[in-house]
LOFIMAR-728643 format. One record per residue (C-alpha): residue number from 0; residue in one letter; y, x, z. Coordinates in Angstrom, 2 decimals. Example, Ala and Ser with C-alpha at 12.3 -4.5 7.8 and 13.67 -1.06 7.14 Angstrom:
BEGIN
   k r      yy      xx      zz
   0 A   -4.50   12.30    7.80
   1 S   -1.06   13.67    7.14
***
This chain:
BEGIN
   k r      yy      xx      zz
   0 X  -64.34   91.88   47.13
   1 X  -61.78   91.82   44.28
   2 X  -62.44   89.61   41.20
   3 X  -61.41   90.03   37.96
   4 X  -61.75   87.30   35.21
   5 X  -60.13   88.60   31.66
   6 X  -59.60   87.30   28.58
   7 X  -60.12   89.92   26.60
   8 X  -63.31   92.26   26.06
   9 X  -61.82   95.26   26.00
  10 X  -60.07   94.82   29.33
  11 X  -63.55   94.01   31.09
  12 X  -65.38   97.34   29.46
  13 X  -62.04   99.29   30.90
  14 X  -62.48   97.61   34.32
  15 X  -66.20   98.51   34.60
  16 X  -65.70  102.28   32.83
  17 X  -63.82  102.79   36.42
  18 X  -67.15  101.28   38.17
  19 X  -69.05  103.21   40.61
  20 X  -72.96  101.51   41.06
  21 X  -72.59   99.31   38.17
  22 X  -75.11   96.31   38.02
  23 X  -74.54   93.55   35.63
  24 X  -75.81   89.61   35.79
  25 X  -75.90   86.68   33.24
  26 X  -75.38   83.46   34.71
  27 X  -74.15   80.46   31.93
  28 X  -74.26   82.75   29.45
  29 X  -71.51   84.71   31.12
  30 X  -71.93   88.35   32.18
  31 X  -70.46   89.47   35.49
  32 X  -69.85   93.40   36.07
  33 X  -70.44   94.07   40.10
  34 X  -69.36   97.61   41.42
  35 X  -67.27   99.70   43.27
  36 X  -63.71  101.43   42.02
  37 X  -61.78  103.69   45.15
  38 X  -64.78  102.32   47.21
  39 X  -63.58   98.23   46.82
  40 X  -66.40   95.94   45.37
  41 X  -65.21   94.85   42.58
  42 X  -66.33   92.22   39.80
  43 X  -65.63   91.20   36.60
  44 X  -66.04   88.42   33.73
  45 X  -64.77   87.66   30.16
  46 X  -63.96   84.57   30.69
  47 X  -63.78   82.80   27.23
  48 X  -60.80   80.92   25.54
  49 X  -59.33   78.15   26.96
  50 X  -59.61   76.05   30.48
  51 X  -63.29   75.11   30.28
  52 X  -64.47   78.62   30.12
  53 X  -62.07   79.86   32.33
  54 X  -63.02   77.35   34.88
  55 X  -66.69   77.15   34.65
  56 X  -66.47   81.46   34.59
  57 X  -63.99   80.87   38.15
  58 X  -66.57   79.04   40.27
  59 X  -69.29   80.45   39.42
  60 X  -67.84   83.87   40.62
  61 X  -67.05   81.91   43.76
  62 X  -69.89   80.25   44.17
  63 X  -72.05   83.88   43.10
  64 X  -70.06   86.69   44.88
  65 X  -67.55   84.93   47.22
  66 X  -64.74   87.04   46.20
  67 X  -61.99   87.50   48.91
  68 X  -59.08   87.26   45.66
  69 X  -59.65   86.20   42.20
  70 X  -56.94   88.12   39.58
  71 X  -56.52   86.70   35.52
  72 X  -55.59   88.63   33.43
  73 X  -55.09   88.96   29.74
  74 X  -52.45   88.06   26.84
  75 X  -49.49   85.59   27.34
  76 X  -46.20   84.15   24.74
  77 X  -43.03   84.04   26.29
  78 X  -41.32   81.21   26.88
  79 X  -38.11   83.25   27.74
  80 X  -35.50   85.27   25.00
  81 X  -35.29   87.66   27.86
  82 X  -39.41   88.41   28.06
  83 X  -40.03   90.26   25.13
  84 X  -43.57   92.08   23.24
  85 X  -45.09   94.20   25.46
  86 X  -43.59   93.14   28.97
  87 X  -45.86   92.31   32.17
  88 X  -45.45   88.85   33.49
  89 X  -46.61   87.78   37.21
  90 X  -47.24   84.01   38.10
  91 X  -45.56   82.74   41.62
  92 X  -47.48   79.75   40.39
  93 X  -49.56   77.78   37.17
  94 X  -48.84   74.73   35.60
  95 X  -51.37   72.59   33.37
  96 X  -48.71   72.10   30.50
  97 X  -51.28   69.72   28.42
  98 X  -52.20   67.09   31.33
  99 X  -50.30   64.40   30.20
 100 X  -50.65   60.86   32.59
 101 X  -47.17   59.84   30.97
 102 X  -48.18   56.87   29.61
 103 X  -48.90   55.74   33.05
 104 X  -45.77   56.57   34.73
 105 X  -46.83   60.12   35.65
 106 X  -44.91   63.34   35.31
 107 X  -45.72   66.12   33.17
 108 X  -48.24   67.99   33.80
 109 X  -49.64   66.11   37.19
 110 X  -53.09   66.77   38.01
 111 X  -55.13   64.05   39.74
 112 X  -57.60   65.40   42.27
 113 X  -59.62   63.08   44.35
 114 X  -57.60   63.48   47.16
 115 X  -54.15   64.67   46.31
 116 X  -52.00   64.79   42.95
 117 X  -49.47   67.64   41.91
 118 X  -48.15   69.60   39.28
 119 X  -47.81   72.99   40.27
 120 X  -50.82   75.62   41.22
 121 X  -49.09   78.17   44.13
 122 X  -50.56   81.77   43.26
 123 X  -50.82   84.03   46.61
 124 X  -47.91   86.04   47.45
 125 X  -49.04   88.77   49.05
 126 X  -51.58   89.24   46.20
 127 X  -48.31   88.83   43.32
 128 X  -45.90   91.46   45.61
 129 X  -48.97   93.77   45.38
 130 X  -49.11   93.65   41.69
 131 X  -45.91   93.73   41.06
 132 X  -46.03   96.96   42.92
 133 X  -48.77   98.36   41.12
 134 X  -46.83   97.60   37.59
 135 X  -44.65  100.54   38.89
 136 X  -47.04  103.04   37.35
 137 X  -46.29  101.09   33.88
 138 X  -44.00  103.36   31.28
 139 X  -40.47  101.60   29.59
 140 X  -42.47   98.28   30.81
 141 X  -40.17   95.45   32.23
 142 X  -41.85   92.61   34.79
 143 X  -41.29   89.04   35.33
 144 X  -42.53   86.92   37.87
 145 X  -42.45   83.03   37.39
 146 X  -44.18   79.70   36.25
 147 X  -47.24   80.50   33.93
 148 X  -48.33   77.29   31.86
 149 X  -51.91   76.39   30.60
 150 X  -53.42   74.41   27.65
 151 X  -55.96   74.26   25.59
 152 X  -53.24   74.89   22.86
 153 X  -52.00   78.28   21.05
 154 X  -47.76   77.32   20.90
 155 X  -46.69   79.04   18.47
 156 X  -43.39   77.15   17.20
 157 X  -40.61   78.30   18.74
 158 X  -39.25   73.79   19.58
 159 X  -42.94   73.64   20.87
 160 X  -42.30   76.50   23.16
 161 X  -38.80   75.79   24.10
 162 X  -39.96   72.33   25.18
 163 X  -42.85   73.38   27.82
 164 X  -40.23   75.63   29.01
 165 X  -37.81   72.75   29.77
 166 X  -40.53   70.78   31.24
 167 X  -41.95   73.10   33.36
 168 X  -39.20   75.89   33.89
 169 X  -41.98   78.48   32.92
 170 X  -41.63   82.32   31.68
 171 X  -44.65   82.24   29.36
 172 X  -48.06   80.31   28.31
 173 X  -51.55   81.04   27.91
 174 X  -54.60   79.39   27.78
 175 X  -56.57   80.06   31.03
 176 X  -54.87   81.15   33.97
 177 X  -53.80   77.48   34.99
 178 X  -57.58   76.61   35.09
 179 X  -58.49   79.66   37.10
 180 X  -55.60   79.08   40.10
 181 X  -56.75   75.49   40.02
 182 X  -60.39   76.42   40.52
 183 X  -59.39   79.02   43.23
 184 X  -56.77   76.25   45.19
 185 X  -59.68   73.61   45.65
 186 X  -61.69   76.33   46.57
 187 X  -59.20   78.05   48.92
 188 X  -59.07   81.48   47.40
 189 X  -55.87   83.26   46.45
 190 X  -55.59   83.60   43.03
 191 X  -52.98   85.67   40.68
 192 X  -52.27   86.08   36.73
 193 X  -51.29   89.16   35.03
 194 X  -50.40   89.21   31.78
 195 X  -48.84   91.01   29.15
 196 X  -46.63   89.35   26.17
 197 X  -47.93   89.57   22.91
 198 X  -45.38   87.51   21.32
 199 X  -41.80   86.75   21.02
 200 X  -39.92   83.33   22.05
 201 X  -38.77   83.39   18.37
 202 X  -41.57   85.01   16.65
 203 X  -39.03   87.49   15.32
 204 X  -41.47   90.45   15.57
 205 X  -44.83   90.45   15.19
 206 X  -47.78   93.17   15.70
 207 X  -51.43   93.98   14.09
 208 X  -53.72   92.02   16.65
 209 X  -55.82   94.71   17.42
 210 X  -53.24   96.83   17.55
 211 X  -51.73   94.94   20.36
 212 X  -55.01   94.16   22.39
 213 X  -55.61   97.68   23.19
 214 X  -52.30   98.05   24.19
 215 X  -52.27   95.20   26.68
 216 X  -55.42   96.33   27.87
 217 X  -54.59   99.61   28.51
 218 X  -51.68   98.27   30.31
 219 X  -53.25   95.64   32.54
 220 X  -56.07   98.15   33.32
 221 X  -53.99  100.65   34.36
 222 X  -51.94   98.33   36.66
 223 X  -55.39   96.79   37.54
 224 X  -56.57   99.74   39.11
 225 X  -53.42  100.73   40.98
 226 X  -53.64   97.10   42.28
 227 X  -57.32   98.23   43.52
 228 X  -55.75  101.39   44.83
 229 X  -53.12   99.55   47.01
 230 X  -55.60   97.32   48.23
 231 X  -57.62   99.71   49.65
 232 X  -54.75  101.32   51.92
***
């Protein structure tokens, strides 16, 4: 089974429109889509802004459906002058950009678990080289794989961006996927983000929200169910 938690509404409603046997549950006030799409169970959660939600919405789709791969997906800023609007970025791994332990002689962005400390969050290879494949059926659409940082923060100023980029060598930030690859290492499933750019390192352009969410949607869903595609051969 293939799991897909999204930030965005309209990505889950495209993800279950492909659904075959559709049957929904609530659990935490959270709605998870369970069905089949080129004959893979498949199922899927909005997962809420920020870490909490994202995490909470992660293990409970562990705990619930034991899913053998757990995908994000959703909106990112770049953190690169290369990355720009509308370009698909892959993480190799997440970073928690806000856990800060500084003041005790920590590095950036170390997380202390009960039995080990580190920084970065390794997403699953196998499961990144098969997305990046799938992205190939995305039109004038350049991808990125990379660092992906997390916090419970929107950056929007370009010295705020350009600094968790120094830190943490990353190609964009977001506000969920670090939570969900952390959720997925201590629970040992392989875990991948997907996202597409919705703004520029140097806010030089801009577009209409809504505008833009139905275009990243229709992006991710369309690499989302190549991805399902590939899988199945």
């Amino acid at each position: 089974m293939i799991g897909f938690i999204c930030a965005l509404d309209i990505e889950v409603e495209g993800i279950k429109n492909l659904m075959n046997n559709k049957t929904e549950e609530t659990f935490a006030k959270i709605t998870y889509a369970k069905g089949e799409i080129f004959g893979q169970e498949i199922v899927c959660c909005q997962c809420g802004i920020g870490k909490v939600n994202a995490a909470m919405s992660t293990q409970i789709m562990i705990d619930r459906y034991s899913p053998d791969v757990i995908i994000n997906s959703g909106i990112a800023g770049s953190l690169s002058k290369n990355i720009r609007i509308g370009d698909i970025v892959i993480s190799d791994d997440c970073v928690q950009h806000d856990m800060d332990g500084t003041e005790m002689g920590d590095p950036p962005g170390e997380i202390w678990f009960n039995d080990e400390k580190r920084i970065d969050i390794p997403a699953d290879k196998a499961t990144v080289d098969l997305l990046e494949k799938a992205c190939a059926v995305l039109d004038d659409t350049q991808v990125f794989r990379g660092r992906i940082a997390s916090g419970d923060v929107f950056i929007a100023a370009h010295e705020k961006r350009q600094r968790v980029a120094d830190l943490f060598q990353a190609i964009a930030c977001e506000m969920e996927g670090g939570a969900v690859g952390t959720v997925c290492y201590r629970n040992g499933i392989p875990y991948a983000v997907l996202r597409c750019i919705s703004d520029d390192f140097n806010m030089k352009e801009a577009m209409d929200y809504f505008q833009f969410r139905n275009i990243a949607a229709e992006k991710s869903i369309k690499a989302i169910g190549e991805f399902i595609r590939l899988s199945t051969d």
